[in-house]
C-alpha positions in Angstrom: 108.5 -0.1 -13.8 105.3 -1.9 -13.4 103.9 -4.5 -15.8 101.5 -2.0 -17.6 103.9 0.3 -18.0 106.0 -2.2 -19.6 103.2 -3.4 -22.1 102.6 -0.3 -22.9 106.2 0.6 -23.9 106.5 -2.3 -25.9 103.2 -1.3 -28.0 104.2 2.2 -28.2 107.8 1.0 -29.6 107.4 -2.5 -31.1 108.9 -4.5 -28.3 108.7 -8.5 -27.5 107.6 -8.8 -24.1 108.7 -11.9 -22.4 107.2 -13.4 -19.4 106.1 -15.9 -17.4 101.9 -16.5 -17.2 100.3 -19.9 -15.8 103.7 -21.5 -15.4 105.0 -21.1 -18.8 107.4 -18.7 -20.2 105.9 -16.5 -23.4 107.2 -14.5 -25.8 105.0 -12.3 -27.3 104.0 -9.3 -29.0 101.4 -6.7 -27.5 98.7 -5.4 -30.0 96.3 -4.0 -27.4 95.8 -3.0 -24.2 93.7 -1.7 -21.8 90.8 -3.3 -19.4 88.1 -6.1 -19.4 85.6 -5.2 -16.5 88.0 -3.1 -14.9 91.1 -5.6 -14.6 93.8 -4.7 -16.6 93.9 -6.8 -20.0 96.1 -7.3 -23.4 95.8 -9.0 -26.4 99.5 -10.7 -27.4 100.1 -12.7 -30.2 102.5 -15.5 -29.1 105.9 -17.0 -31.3 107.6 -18.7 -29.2 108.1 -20.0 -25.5 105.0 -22.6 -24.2 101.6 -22.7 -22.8 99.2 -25.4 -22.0 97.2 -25.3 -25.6 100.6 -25.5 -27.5 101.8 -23.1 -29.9 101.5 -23.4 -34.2 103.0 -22.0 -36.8 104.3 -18.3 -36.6 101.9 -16.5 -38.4 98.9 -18.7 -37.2 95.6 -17.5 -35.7 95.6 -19.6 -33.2 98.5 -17.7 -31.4 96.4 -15.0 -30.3 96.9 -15.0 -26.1 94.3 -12.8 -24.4 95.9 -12.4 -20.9 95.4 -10.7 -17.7 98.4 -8.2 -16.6 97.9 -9.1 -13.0 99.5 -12.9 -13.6 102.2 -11.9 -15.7 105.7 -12.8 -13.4 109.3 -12.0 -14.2 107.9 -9.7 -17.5 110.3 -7.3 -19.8 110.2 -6.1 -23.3 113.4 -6.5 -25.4 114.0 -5.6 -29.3 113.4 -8.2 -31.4 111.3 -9.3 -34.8 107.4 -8.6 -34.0 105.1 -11.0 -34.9 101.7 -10.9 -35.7 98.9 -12.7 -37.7 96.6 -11.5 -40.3 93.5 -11.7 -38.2 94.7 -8.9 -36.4 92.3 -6.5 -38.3 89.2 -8.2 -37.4 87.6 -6.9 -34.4 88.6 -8.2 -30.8 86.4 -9.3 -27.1 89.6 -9.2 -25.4 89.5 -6.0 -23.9 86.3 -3.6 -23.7 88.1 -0.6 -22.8 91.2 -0.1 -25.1 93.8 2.6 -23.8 96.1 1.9 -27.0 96.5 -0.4 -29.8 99.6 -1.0 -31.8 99.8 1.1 -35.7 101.1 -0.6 -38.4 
C-alpha cells in the first residue's frame, strides 16, 4: 500500500500513523490531506516520537506537523488514542487542494 493510501486510511478510520520524516520517528494523527502545488501534502498533529523543534504538551498547538508524503519512510497506521489540539478548527495553508479532512 503506498503512503497516501495509508494516510488516507488512517483519516477515513481514526488511525496513528507512525513514521519516520527528516531522521526522526513521529507519531501522529492525520487531519487533512491532499496537495500543496501539486506534491502530495498532510496536516498531522504530533504526540509523541521526536523532531528537530521538539515536541510540547499533548494537546498543544505547537504540535501541528505540516509534512510532505514523499519523505515519509518506514510509515503505517495502527489503532490507538487520536490526538488533536483545539486549533484544529481554524483555517489551514498546509495544503491548497484538500482531497479529505478528518470529522469529528
Amino acid at each position: 500500500m503506498d503512503i497516501y493510501q495509508i494516510v488516507l486510511e488512517a483519516i477515513q478510520n481514526k488511525r496513528i500513523v507512525v513514521a519516520w520524516y527528516d531522521g526522526y520517528e513521529r507519531i501522529m494523527c492525520p487531519h487533512v490531506l491532499g496537495t500543496k502545488k501539486g506534491r502530495a501534502q498532510a496536516l498531522f498533529y504530533q504526540f509523541a516520537g521526536n523532531s528537530k523543534s521538539g515536541l510540547s504538551p499533548d494537546g498543544s498547538p505547537d504540535n501541528w506537523r505540516c509534512l510532505f508524503l514523499d519523505q515519509l519512510t518506514d510509515v503505517h497506521s495502527e489503532d490507538g488514542q487520536w490526538h488533536s489540539a483545539p486549533s484544529h478548527s481554524r483555517p489551514q495553508t498546509c495544503v491548497d487542494q484538500i482531497d479529505v479532512v478528518v470529522t469529528f
